[in-house]
N, C-alpha and C positions, 0 to 999 in steps of 0.2 A: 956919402950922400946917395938917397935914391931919386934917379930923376927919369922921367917920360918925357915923351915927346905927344903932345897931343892936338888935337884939330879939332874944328868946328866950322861951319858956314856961319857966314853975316847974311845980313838982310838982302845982298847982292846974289846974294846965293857961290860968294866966289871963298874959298878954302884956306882959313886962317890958321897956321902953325906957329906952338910955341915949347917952349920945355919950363917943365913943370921936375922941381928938386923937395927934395924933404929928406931932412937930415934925418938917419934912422934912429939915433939916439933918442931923439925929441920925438916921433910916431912910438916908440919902444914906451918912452916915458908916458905917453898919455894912452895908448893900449894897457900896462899896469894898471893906472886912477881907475878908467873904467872898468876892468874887470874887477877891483877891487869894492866897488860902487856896487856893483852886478851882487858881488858877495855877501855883503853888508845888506842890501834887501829880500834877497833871499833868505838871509838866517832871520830877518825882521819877520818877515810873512811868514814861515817854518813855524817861529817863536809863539806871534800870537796865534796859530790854528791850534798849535799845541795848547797856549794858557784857556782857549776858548774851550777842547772838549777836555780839557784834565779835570775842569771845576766843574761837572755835576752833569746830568742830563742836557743834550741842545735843545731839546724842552721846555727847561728848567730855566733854561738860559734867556728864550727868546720870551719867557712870561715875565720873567727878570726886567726884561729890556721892555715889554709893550705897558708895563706896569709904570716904570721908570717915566719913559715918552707922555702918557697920559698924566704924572705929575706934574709936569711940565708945561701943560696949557698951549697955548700958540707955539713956543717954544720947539714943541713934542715933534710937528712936521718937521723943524728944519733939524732935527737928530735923528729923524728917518730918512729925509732926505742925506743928511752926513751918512749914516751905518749905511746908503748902498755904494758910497765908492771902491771902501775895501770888499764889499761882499761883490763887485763886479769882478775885481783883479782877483780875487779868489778862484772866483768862478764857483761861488755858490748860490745852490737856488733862491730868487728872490721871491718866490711865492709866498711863504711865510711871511717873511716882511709886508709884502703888499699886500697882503689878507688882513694882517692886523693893522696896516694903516687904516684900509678903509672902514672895518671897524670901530677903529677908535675917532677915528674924525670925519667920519660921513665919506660917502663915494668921489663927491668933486672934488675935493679937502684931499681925500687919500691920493687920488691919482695926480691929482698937479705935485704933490711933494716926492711921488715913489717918479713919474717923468721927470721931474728935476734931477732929483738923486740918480736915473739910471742913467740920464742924459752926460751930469758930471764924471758918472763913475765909466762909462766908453768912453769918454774922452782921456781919461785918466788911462785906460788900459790900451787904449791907442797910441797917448805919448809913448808909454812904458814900452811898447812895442816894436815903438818908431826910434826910440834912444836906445832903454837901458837895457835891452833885451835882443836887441836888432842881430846880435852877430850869431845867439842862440837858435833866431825862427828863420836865420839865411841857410844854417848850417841842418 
C-alpha cells in the first residue's frame, strides 16, 4: 500500500490529520486505462488530419464542406457550429470557417453559429486538457 499522511484546517482554523492509503496495484491499474485512453485519441486526431489533407486540396475541402452546409438549409449553421469543436482541439484556423459562415448565412446568422461552435469547441479543449491530457501539459 501507498499511504500519506495529510492535513488540512476546518473552519476553526484548528489542524486536521488523517492517512490517506492507495493500493499501488489499483493507482498502476488506472494509470494504464488512462494512458491507454490518451493513446487511442491521439492516433483518432493523427488519423483524421491525416484523412483531411491525403484527399485533395484544404481548399478543395473546405468548398466541399461550405457547398455541403449551404445544402442543408437551417440545418448548415448547426454543422458549422459542429465542424469548430474538432477544428478548436486541432488548433486550426477558424477564419476560413467563419468567413464562409458569414457568407453563406448573413452576418448575425454566421456569428451566433461560429460563437456557439467556438464556445463548445474551448470547452471541449479545456476538458481534454483538464482530464485526458493533464499529465502531458504538467510534465
Amino acid at each position: 500500500e501507498f499511504c500519506t499522511v495529510r492535513s488540512r484546517h476546518d473552519t476553526h482554523h484548528r489542524n486536521i490529520w488523517w492517512v490517506s492509503c492507495l493500493d499501488r496495484t489499483l493507482r498502476k491499474d488506472t494509470m494504464r486505462k488512462a494512458n491507454l485512453i490518451r493513446l487511442l485519441v491521439l492516433i483518432t486526431l493523427i488519423g483524421g488530419v491525416v484523412a483531411v489533407f491525403s484527399t485533395g486540396s484544404v481548399t478543395d475541402q473546405l468548398h466541399r464542406f461550405l457547398s455541403w452546409v449551404q445544402d442543408l438549409g437551417a440545418w448548415g449553421l448547426v454543422a458549422i457550429a459542429a465542424a469548430y469543436t474538432p477544428q478548436c482541439l486541432l488548433f486550426l484556423p477558424g477564419s476560413p470557417l467563419s468567413l464562409g459562415a458569414g457568407f453563406l448565412f448573413g452576418v448575425v446568422r454566421g456569428v451566433i453559429a461560429v460563437s456557439i461552435g467556438s464556445t463548445i469547441g474551448a470547452s471541449a479543449a479545456f476538458l481534454a486538457g483538464r482530464t485526458l491530457l493533464r499529465s502531458w501539459i504538467e510534465d
